[in-house]
C-alpha positions as CSV (number, residue, x, y, z in Angstrom):
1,X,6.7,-30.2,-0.3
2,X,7.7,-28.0,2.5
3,X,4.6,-26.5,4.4
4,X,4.7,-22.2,4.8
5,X,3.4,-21.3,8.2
6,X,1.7,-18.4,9.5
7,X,4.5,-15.9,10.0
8,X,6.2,-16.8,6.6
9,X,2.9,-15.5,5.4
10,X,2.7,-12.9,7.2
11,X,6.3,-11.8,6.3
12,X,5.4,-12.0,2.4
13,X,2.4,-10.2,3.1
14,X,4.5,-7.5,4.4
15,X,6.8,-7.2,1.8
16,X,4.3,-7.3,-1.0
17,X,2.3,-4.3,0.9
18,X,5.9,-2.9,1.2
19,X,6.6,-2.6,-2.4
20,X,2.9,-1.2,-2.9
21,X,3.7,1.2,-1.1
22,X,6.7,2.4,-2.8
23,X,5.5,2.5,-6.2
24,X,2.4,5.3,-4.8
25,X,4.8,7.1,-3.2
26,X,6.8,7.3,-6.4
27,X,3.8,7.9,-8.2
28,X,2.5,11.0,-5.3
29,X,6.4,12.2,-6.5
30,X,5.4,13.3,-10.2
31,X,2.2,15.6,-8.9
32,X,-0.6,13.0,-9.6
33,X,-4.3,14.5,-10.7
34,X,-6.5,14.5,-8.3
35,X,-8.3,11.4,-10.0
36,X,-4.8,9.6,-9.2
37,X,-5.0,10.3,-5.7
38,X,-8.1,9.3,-5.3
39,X,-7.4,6.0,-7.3
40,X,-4.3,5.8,-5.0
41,X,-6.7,6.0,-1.6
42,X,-8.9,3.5,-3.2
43,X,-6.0,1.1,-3.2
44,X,-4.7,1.6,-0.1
45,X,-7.8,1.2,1.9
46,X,-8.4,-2.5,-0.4
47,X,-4.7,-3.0,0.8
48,X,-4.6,-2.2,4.5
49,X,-6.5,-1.7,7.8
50,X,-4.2,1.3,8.3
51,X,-5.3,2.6,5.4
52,X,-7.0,6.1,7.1
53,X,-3.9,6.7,8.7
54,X,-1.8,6.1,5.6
55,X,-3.7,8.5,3.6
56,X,-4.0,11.1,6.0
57,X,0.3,11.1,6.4
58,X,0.7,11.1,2.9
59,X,-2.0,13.8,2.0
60,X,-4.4,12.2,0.2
């Protein structure tokens, strides 16, 4: 059973938060409520350190 070190994990980690992130920016693409957006911020800041940053590029 082969062993998955650090930087494979960190590489799926990556792309996971990668495709996160595209599905809220296709979400922020169809004018979300504001209740969206704030569920959206929620998220990012569970997902990321940068989440502050994140948020305040996109708009939120």
């Amino acid at each position: 059973m082969p062993v998955i070190n650090e930087r494979h994990k960190e590489l799926k980690r990556r792309r996971h938060r990668k495709k996160v992130y595209a599905k809220f920016k296709a979400t922020l693409a169809k004018n979300p409520t504001n209740d969206e957006r704030r569920k959206i911020a929620d998220k990012l800041r569970k997902l990321t350190p940068a989440a502050e940053e994140l948020i305040e590029r996109w708009g939120l």
